[in-house]
Phi, psi and omega in degrees: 000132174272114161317136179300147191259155186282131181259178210276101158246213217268145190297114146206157186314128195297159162262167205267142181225129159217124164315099160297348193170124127202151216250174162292330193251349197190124179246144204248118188252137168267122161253116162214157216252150199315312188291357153294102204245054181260173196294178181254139169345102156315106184325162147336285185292318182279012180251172189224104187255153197292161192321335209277317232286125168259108204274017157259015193227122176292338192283316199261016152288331198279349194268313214276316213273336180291308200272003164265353173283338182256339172303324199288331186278345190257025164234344212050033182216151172260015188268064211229128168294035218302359194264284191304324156240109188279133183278149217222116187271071214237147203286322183302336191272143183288311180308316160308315149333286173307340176284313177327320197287314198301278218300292171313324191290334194304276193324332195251028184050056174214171176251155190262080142326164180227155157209178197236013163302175171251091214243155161263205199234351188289326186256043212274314181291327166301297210303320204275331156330287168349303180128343179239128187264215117212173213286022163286344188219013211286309189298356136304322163268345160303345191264120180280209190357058161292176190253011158272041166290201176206126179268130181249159193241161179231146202236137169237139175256179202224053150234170187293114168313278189287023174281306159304324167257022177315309195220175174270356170299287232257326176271336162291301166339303162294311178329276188266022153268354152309338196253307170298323169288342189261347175286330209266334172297308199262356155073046187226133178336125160283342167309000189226011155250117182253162162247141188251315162230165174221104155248163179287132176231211177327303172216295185210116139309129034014123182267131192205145139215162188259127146241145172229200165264008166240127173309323205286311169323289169334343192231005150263339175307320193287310192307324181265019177266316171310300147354280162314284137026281193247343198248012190250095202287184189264359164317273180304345148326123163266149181070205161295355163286345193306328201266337184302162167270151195282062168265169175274121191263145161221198186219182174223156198244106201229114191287141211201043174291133164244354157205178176253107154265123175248148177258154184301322190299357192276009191229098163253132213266347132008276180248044170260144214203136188281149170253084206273351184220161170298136122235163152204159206232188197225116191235149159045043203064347201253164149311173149225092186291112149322126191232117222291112175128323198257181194246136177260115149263120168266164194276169159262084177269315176320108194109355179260336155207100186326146152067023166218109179219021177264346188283017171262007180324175175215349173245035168057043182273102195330127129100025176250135174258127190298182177240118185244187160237175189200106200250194187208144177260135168307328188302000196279048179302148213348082146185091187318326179281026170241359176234195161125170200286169171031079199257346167310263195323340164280333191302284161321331175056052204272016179242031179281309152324284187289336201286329176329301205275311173294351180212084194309324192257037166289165172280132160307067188231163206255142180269146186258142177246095188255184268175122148314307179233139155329295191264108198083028153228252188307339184273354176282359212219009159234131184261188191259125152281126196278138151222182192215135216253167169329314171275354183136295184317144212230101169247168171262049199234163187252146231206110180257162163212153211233139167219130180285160183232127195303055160003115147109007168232060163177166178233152174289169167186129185299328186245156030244010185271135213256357175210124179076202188257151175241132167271142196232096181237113219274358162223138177290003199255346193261018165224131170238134171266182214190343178213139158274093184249142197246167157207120172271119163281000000 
């Protein structure tokens, strides 16, 4: 049987499909759009790891090979030492950050890439459509029934498995005419469609989801692929639908980051600042509560979202954005809906109700929720992470993210929080963070 040839869709740049794993029974596929530039994976062999290092332990391969990956984009080398410099796991060092970062990124089933591109953070809502987030949109994803979800379809073909992963030619070859016919059928970006596997069944299982940067776009595009699908006969079938079987399709609605990129430009070590005591100050109209035991890394936003740079004020000036937080629960293995700040209450949007009746003309949308304070507010919604550094030494720590929030896009609420306020905030674009807080336990 000949794999099918791709017809003619909608014009954008084809995407890169690589086979992460395959078995006899199932290859596990990366689908990323032409503009993903991450560095590339420091051979094995070219890293020099420190005594300790147990190369039987999946945690501390995915930690040595993330932070010689991260060594490599800020040296510019694939040459990375751990003996001569051993990494020192200390709440100042960046490099603990990333391992930290590594570990949450883990945690929501996706991987922490690096790149030495430059990106602003204004199209953030493309790139995370896409599969790749960065730290412009990461507080959508911690938040659960967020508006990246992705509708997935799961598809049985009438084709041959190992024909298709016969080569790495002949499964890209399959990926994206699988990607161009269901765009050209649903008259959809192909960047906002990935295939995640292809298994063996009877014949071919296929794993395919739709994301785009609007939940509603997403569940209508899912709806007319659903359609197409079931009301269509295979007579009228076009392309690669020609092969389906004849069942009933439906989709699920799923989160699906696959990876995190970060750039050297996202960290500036400028204004980065220890909190050793309470204090406060005043931002955006609002207090701004310190938040007192932890350590801040700061983003570089300035310049990160063009033609706007006063809501980074610092003198309570117009058009300065107050300051909340936003923690994450560790537990949320690989499924961003089961952690995230306040997660009971997102799940439920249980302040959606009072945020109506104070303000009627906010939008009917599920609200993201941050925090006044650090301390009885976002550290109550974070757990801990252990890591264990080049000597040995063994921490704890936990990961906040500190963000300005837009006035007039959000409402207060006394609960679910034990200091302060928790904000009920009805657009993601109305939160940036700007800072990464660490606390060692």
């Amino acid at each position: 049987m000949n794999l099918p040839s791709p017809q003619a869709g909608i014009a954008v740049e084809t995407p890169v499909v690589t086979a992460s794993e395959i078995t006899n029974t199932t290859a596990i596929v990366d689908v990323t759009p032409a503009w993903f530039e991450p560095v590339k994976p420091v051979p094995e062999n070219k890293i020099r790891f420190p005594a300790r290092y147990n190369r039987n332990s999946s945690a501390e391969v995915r930690k040595y090979q993330c932070l010689a990956n991260y060594r490599s984009m800020v040296n510019d080398t694939d040459e990375i030492d751990f003996v001569a410099e051993p990494w020192d796991s200390n709440v100042e060092s960046t490099e603990t950050l990333v391992v930290v970062l590594n570990e949450l990124v883990h945690q929501l089933g996706a991987r922490l890439t690096f790149t030495n591109a430059d990106f602003d953070y204004n199209d953030s809502d493309y790139r995370t459509a896409c599969g790749v987030g960065n730290l412009g949109s990461i507080h959508s994803f911690l938040a659960s029934e967020g508006k990246f979800e992705t509708a997935k379809f799961n598809l049985h073909l009438k084709l041959d498995y190992d024909q298709i992963t016969a080569t790495a030619a002949s499964l890209n070859q399959f990926v994206l005419t699988l990607i161009n016919d269901i765009a050209n059928v649903i008259q959809c970006r192909k960047d906002f469609i990935r295939v995640f596997s292809v298994t063996r069944v009877a014949s071919v299982a296929v794993l395919l989801g739709i994301t785009t940067p609007q939940l509603e776009e997403t569940k209508n595009l899912a709806e007319a692929l659903k359609k197409k699908l079931n009301q269509v006969s295979s007579v009228q079938r076009q392309a690669i639908l020609k092969f389906l079987f004849p069942e009933y399709y439906d989709y699920k609605m799923e989160a699906a980051l696959t990876f995190l990129q970060l750039q050297e430009s996202d960290f500036d070590p400028r204004f980065n600042r220890d909190y050793p005591e309470a204090d406060e100050e005043v931002r955006g109209g609002h207090p701004y509560y310190f938040p007192e035991g932890w350590y801040r890394h700061a983003l570089k936003v300035l310049g990160k979202y063009p033609g706007d740079e006063v809501w980074l004020g610092m003198n309570n000036s117009p058009g300065e954005w107050p300051v909340a937080y936003h923690g994450t629960k560790s537990h949320a293995v690989r499924s961003i809906t089961d952690g995230g700040l306040l997660h009971e209450f997102v799940t439920a949007d249980a302040c959606k109700e009072e945020a109506m009746e104070e303000n009627p003309n906010i939008p009917d949308v599920a609200g993201l929720y941050v925090a006044t304070h650090a301390n009885g507010g976002a550290d109550l919604y974070t757990e801990s992470f252990e890591v264990v550094d080049s000597n040995g030494a063994s921490n704890s720590y936990e990961i906040v993210f500190q963000c300005r929030v837009q006035p007039g896009k959000f409402t207060a609420h006394s609960s679910p929080v034990q200091q302060g306020l928790a904000w009920r905030v009805f657009d993601e674009k109305a939160i940036r963070p700007y800072g990464i807080l660490l606390r060692s336990q």
